[in-house]
C-alpha positions in Angstrom: 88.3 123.4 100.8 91.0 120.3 101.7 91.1 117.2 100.2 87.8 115.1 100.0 86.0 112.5 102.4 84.4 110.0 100.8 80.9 109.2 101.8 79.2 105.9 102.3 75.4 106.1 102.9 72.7 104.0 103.8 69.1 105.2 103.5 65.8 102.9 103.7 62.9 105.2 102.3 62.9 108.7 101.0 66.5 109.8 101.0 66.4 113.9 102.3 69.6 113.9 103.9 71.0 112.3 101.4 69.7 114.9 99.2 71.2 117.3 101.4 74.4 115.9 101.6 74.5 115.0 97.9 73.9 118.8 97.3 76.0 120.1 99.9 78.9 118.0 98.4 78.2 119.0 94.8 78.0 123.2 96.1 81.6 122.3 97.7 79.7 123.5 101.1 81.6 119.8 102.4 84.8 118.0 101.8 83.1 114.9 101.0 81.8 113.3 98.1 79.6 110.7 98.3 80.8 107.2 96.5 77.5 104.9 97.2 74.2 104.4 98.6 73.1 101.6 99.6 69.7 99.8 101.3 67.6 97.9 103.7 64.6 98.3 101.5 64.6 98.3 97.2 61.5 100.1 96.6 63.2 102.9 98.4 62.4 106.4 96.6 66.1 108.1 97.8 67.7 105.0 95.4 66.3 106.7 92.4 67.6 110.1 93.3 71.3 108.5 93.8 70.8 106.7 90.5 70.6 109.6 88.7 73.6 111.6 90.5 75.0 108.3 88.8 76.6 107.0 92.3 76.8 103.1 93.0 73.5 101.8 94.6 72.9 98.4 96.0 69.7 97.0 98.4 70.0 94.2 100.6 66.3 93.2 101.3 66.2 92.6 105.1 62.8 91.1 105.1 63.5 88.8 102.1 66.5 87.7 104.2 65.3 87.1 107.3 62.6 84.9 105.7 65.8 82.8 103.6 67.0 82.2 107.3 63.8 81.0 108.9 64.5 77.4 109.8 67.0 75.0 108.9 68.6 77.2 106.3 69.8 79.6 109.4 72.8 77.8 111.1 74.3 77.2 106.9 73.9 81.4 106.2 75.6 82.8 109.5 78.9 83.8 108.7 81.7 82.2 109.8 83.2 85.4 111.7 80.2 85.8 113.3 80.7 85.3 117.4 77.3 85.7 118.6 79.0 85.3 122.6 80.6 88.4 121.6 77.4 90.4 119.8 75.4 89.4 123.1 78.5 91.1 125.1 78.4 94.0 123.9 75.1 95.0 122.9 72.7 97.0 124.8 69.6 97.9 123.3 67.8 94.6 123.7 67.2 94.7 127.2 63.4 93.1 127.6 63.3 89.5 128.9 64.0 87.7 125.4 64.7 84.1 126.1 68.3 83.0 125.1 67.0 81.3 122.0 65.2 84.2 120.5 68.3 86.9 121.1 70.5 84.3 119.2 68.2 84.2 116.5 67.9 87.4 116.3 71.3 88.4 116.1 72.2 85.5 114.2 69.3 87.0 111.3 70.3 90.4 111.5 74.3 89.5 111.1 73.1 87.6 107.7 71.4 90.5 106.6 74.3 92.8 107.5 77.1 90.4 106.0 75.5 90.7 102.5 75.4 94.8 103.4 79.2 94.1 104.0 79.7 92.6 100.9 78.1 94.8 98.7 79.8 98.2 100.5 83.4 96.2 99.7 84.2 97.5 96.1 83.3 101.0 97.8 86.1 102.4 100.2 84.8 105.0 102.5 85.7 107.4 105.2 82.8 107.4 106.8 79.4 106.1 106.8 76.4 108.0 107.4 72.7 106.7 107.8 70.1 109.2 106.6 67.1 107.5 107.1 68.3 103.6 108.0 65.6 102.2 110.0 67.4 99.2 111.2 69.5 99.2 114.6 73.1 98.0 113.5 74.4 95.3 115.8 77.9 94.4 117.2 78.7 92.4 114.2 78.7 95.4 111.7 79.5 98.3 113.6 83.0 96.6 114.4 83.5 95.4 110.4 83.5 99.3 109.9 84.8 100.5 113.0 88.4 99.1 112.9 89.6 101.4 114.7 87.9 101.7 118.3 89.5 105.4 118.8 87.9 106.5 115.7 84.8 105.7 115.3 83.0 105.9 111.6 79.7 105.4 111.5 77.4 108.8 111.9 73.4 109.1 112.6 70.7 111.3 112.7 67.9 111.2 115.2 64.7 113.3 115.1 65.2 114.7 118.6 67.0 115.9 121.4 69.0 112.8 122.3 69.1 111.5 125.4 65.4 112.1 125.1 63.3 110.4 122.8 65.5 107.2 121.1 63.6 105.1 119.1 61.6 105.5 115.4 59.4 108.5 116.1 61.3 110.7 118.0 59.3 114.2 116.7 56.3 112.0 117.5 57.3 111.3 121.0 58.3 114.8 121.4 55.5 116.2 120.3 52.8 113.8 122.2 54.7 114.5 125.7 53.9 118.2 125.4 57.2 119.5 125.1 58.0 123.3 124.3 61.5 122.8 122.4 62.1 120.2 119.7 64.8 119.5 117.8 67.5 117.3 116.3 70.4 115.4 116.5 74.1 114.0 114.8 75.9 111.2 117.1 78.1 108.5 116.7 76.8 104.9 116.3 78.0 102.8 119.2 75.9 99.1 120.5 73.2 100.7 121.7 70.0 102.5 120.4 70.5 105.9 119.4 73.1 106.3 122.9 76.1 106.9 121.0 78.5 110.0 121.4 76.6 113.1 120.3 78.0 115.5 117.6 76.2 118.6 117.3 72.1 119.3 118.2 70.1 121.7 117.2 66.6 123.2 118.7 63.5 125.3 117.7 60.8 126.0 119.4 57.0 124.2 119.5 54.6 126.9 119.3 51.1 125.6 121.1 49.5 125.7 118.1 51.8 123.5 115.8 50.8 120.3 114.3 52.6 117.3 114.5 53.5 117.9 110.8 54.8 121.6 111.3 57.2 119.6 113.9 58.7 117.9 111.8 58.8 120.3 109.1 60.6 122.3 111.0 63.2 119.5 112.6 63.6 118.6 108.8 64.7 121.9 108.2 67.1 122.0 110.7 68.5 118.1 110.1 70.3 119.1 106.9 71.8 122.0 108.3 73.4 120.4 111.1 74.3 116.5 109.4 76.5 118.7 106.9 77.6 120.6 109.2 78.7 117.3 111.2 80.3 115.7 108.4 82.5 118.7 107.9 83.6 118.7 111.0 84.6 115.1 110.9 86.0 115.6 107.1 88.1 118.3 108.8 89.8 116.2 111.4 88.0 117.7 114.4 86.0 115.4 116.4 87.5 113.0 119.0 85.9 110.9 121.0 87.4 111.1 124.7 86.2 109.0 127.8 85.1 110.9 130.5 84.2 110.1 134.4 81.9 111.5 136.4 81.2 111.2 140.4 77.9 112.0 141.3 76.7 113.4 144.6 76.1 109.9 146.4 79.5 108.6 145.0 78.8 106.8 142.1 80.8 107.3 139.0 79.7 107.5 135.8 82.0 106.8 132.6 80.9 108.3 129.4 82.3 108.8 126.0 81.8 112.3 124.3 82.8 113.9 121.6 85.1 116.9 122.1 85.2 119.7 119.0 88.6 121.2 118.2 89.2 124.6 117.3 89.1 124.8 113.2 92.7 126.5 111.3 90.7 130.1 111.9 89.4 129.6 115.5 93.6 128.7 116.0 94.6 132.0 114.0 92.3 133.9 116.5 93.9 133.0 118.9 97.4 133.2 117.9 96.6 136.4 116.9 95.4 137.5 120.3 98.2 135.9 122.7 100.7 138.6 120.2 98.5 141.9 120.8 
């Protein structure tokens, strides 16, 4: 094992990646080590859990805030960095027909909300932050505090399904309820968008016709801590890069995506050394 990651991670209710990653660091299965935990939510059961591991825990009570900013209060608790020009440039997951003056308060709320997040993660430097169970979209205005550099990106997710299929809050839900015969999981980068960001590893299993919704997602559970350690090694271990890639399609159009390529690990490269001299 190299030298040691350290972990940020944000959860808002139970915490079972977290568990998973907390034991996977404390088995040395991972480089990492995990240096806080922090939250949307403060009756959040994973805080507990962290507590007792004796890490650094913090909440920032979105709900609590956004009700603080109702009104006149709003335009004095923005922060002064905040360009909301520039949030409404880059982000795409709010794509409905919001009227100008509800996207600017709600980008103006959320970047309150995430500045106190910002504040409390400070004391705390990390390598890379992980959500495990964050139910709030990040916007713009945090993803770029923690993304400083734009080649190398930071902030990792997990999504309960086989991304691009199913985004969203109940992705073994929507699996399940469209009839489909393969589930599964998976690890991607946060970019602006909702769960669109540059995938890291997936796994699958099958859905048996007579499985329940809740054998589902006992069984993508299952597989989500497997593969979210196995991600963070990877990314502890220098190997992910995120490389733009163009397409052209049949009718001409081309298509520019980023993706994350995998390199080869120190024995993968021994392999082949090894081969090219016999």
């Amino acid at each position: 094992m190299g030298n040691k990651i350290r972990i940020g991670a944000l959860i808002s209710g139970g915490g079972s990646n977290l568990r998973a990653i907390m034991d996977a660091c404390e088995a040395n299965r991972i480089d990492a080590m995990v240096v806080f935990v922090g939250s949307d939510n403060p009756e959040a059961k994973g805080m507990s859990r962290a507590k007792k591991h004796g890490l650094a825990t913090f909440s920032v009570d979105y709900k609590a805030v956004m009700e603080e900013a109702r009104g006149e209060l709003l335009e004095s608790l923005i922060p002064e960095d905040f360009d909301l020009q520039g949030v409404l440039a880059s982000q795409h997951f709010i794509t409905s027909a919001w009227n100008s003056e509800k996207l600017a308060t709600h980008f103006r709320t959320r970047a309150i909300a995430e500045a106190a997040l910002l504040r409390e993660m400070a004391p705390y430097p990390f390598d890379l932050l992980v959500l495990a169970g964050f139910m709030r979209v990040l916007t713009p205005y945090f993803i770029d505090h923690v993304n400083t550099n734009p080649s190398r990106p930071r902030i990792m997710n997990i999504h309960p399904a086989l991304l691009p299929s199913f985004p969203g809050v109940d992705g073994y839900g929507d699996t399940y309820r469209y009839g489909c015969k393969v589930g599964g999981c998976t690890v991607h980068f946060v970019d602006y968008g909702e769960d669109t960001g540059p995938i890291i590893g997936q796994k699958a299993f099958e859905i048996k016709p007579e499985d329940t919704l809740e054998a589902v997602r006992e069984k993508g559970l299952m597989l989500e801590w497997e593969l979210y350690t196995e991600c963070i090694q990877l990314f502890a271990e220098n190997r992910l890069r995120v490389v733009p890639k163009t397409y052209t399609l049949k009718n001409g159009t081309r298509v520019n995506k980023k993706v994350v390529e995998i390199l080869a690990g120190k024995r993968e490269r021994h392999r082949k050394e090894v081969a090219l001299c016999t």
